[in-house]
C-alpha positions as CSV (number, residue, x, y, z in Angstrom):
1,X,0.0,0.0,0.0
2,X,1.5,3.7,-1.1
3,X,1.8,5.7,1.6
4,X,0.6,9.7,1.0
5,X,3.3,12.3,3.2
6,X,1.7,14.4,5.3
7,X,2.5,17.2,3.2
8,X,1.0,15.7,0.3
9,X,-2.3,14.8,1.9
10,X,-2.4,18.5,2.8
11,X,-2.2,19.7,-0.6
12,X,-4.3,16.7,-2.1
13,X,-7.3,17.9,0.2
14,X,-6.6,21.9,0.5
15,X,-9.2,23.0,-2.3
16,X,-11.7,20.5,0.2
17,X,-10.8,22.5,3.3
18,X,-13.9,24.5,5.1
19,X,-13.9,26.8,6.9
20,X,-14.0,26.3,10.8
21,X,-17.5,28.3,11.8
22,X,-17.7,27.4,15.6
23,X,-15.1,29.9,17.1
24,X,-13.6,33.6,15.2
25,X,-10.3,32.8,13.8
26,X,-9.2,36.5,15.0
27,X,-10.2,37.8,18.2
28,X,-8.5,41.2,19.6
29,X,-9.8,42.8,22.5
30,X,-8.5,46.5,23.7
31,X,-5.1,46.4,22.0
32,X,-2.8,49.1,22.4
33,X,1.0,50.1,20.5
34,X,3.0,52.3,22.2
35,X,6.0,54.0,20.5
36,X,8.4,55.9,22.5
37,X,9.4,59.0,20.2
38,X,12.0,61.7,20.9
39,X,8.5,64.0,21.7
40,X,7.2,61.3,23.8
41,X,4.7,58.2,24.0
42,X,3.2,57.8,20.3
43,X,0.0,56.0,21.0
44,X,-1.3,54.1,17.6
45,X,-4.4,52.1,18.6
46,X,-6.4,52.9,21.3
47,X,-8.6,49.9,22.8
48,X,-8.4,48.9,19.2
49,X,-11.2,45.4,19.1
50,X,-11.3,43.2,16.0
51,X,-13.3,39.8,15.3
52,X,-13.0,37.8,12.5
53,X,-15.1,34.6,11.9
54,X,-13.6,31.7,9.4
55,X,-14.3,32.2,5.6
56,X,-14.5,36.2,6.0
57,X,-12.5,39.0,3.3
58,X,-12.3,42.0,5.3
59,X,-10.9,45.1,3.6
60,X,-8.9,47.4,5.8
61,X,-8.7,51.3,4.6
62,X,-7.4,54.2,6.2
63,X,-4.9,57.4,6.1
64,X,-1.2,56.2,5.5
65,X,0.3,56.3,9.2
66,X,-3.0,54.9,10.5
67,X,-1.3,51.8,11.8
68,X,-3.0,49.6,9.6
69,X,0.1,48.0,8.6
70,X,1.6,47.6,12.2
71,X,-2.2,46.0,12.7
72,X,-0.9,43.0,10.1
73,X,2.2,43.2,11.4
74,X,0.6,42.4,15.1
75,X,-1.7,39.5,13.9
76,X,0.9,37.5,12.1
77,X,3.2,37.8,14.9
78,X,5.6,40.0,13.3
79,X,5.1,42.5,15.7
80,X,3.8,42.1,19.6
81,X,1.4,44.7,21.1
82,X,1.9,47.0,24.0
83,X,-1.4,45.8,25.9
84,X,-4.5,43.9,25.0
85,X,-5.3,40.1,23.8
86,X,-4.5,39.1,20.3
87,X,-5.9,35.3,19.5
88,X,-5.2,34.8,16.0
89,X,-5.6,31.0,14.7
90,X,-6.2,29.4,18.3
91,X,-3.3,31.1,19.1
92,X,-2.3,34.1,21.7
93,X,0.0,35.8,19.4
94,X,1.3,38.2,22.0
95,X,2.4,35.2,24.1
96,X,5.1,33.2,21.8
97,X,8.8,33.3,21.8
98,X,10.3,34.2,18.7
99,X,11.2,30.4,18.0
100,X,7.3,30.0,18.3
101,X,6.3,33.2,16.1
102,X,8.5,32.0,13.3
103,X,6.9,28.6,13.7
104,X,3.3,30.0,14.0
105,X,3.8,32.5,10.9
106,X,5.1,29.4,8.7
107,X,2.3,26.9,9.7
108,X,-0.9,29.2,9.9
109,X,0.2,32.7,8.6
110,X,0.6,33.8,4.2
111,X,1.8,37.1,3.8
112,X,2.0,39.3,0.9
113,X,3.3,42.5,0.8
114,X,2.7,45.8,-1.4
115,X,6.4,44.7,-3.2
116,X,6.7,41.4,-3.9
117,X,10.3,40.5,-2.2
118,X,11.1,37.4,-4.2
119,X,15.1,36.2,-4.5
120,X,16.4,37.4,-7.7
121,X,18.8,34.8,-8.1
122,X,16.0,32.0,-7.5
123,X,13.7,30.8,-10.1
124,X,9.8,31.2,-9.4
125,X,9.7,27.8,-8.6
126,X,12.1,27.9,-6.1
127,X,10.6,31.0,-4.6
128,X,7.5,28.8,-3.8
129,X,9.0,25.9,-2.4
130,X,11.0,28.3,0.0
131,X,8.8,28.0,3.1
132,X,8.0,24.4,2.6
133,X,11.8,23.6,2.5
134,X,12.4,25.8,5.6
135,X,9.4,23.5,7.2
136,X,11.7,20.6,6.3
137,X,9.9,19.0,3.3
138,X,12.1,17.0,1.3
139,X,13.3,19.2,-1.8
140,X,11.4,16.9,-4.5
141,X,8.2,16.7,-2.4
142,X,8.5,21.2,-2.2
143,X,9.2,21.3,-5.9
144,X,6.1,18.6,-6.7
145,X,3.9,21.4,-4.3
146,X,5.5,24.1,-5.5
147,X,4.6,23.4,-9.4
148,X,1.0,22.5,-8.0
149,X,0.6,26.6,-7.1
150,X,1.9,28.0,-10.1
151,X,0.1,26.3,-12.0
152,X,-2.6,27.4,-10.0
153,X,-2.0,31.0,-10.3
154,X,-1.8,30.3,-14.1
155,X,2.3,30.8,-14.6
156,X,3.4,27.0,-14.8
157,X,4.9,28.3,-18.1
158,X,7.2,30.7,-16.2
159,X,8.5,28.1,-13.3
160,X,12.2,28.6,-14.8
161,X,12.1,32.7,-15.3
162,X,13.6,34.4,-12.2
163,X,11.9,37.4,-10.9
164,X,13.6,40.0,-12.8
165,X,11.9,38.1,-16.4
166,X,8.7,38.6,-15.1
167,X,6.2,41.2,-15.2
168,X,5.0,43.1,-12.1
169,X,1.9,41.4,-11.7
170,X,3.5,38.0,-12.8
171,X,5.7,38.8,-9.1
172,X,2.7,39.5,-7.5
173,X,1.3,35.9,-8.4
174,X,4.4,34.5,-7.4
175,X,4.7,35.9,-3.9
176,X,1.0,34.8,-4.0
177,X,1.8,31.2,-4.5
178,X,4.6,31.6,-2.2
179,X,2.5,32.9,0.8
180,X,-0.1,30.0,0.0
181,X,2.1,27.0,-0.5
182,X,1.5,26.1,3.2
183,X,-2.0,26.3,3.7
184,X,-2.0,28.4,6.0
185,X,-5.5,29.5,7.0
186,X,-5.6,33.3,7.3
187,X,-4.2,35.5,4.4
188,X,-2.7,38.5,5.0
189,X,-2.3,41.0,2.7
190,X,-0.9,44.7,3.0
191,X,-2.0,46.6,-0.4
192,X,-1.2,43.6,-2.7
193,X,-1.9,45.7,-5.7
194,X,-0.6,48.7,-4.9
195,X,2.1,48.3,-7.2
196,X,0.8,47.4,-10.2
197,X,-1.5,49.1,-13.0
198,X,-5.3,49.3,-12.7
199,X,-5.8,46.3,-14.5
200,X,-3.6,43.8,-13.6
201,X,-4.8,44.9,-9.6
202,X,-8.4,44.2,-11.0
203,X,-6.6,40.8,-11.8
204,X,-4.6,40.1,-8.9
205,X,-7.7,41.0,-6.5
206,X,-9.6,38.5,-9.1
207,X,-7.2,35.6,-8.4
208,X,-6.9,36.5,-4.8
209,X,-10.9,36.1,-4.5
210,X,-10.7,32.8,-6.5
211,X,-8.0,31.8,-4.1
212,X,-9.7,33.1,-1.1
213,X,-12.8,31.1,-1.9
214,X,-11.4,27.3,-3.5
215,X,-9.0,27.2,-0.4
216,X,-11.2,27.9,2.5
217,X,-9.2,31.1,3.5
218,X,-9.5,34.0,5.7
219,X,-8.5,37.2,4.4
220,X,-7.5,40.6,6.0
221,X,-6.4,42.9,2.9
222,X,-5.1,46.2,3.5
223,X,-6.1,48.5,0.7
224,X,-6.7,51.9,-0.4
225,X,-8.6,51.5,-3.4
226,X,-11.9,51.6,-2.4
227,X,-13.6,49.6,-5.4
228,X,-11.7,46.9,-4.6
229,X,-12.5,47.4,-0.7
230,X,-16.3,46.9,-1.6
231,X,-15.6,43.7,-3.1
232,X,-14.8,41.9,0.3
233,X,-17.2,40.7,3.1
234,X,-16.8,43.9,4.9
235,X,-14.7,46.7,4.7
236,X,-13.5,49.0,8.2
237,X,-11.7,52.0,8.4
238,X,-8.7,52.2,10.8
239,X,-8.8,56.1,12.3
240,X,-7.7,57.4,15.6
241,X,-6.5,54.2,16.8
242,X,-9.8,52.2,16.3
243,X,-11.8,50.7,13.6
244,X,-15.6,51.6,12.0
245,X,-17.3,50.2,9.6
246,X,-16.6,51.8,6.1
247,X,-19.5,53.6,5.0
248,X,-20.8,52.1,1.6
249,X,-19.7,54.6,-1.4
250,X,-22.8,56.1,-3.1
251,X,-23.9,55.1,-6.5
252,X,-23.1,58.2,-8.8
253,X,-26.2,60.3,-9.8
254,X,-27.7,59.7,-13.2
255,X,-27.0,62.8,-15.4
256,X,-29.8,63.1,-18.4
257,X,-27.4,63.7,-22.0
258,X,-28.9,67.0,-22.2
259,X,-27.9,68.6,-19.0
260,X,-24.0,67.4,-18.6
């Protein structure tokens, strides 16, 4: 009887995955970040509360300096806050070591960023194996995974380019693969299409919905382009160190020909 590696069985059943309902998958209750600046304490959220449940996109918008990036940073355990809980996965972020962060980023935890920081002297394919081989999958079994996503995010022709042959958004689905290889369950994204031209964003978001959906994801995107906002489950403005729901944008008026 062939056995099936754990790794394998993961991918083999990640488009089956649902979403766990019973408990939110991100629960953060009066968080604070406290800077210490040569003018004094710089205080960024102020009993800031978030809950997610399983399955949910939620948009993030606000001012640049708002903190909504330090907000990623804190829920994928990049960053630990000042006060407050922080349960993110199961999983009291604000109490692991860094051993444990690393560990709890590369197990539950994909991250894409605004630039795509892929190794220009590694092919795409290698790019996406990366976390899998820092995980300790045998290379063959990370390459077999690896091909799997890229051929997901349509670029299984462009396995052998290295990042400086590809097009911006061609990165972008790279680092997309890359953050998804090891299915995690919450995404996190900080303005993944900030980068690139108004269409191929239209496409990246596009893919990143398709994604979102097949693999039973989580989503937190940090965004400014409203349009794109109104697309998710819901969309909340970070201002003043706490978060609102975004208003909805109105529908333009209807202008008769004769009178524009």
């Amino acid at each position: 009887m062939t056995q099936t590696s754990p790794a394998a069985a993961s991918q083999a059943t990640r488009s089956l995955r649902e979403p766990d309902l019973r408990t939110p998958i991100i629960q953060v209750s009066d968080l604070q970040k406290t800077y210490q600046t040569a003018r004094g304490a710089l205080n960024l959220f102020q009993g800031l509360n978030l809950q997610v449940e399983a399955g949910e996109m939620v948009a993030l918008v606000g001012q640049s300096g708002a903190g909504k990036s330090t907000l990623l940073h804190i829920l994928g355990a990049l960053d630990a806050p000042s006060a407050g809980t922080v349960y993110c996965a199961s999983t009291n972020v604000a109490n692991l070591s860094t051993r444990q962060a690393a560990a709890f980023r590369n197990r539950e935890i994909g991250y894409v960023w605004q630039f795509h920081y892929l190794l220009p002297e590694f092919t795409a394919l290698e790019n996406v194996a990366m976390p899998l081989l820092a995980r300790g999958t045998n290379r063959r079994e990370a390459t077999q995974v690896a091909a799997n996503w890229l051929r997901e995010v349509g670029l299984d022709d462009r396995s052998d380019h290295r990042p400086g042959e590809l097009s911006g958004g061609e990165q972008q689905r790279v680092a997309l693969a890359r953050a998804l290889v090891n299915n995690p369950r919450l995404l996190l994204a900080d303005e993944p299409t900030g980068d690139l031209d108004e269409i191929t964003a239209g496409r990246v978001f596009e893919l990143i919905e398709r994604l979102h959906r097949s693999h039973g994801l989580t989503s937190i995107l940090v965004t400014h382009n409203l349009d794109l906002a109104a697309r998710c489950t819901r969309a909340l403005r970070l201002e003043g160190g706490r978060l609102s729901p975004l208003a909805a944008r109105p529908k333009a008026a209807f202008i008769p020909d004769d009178l524009e």
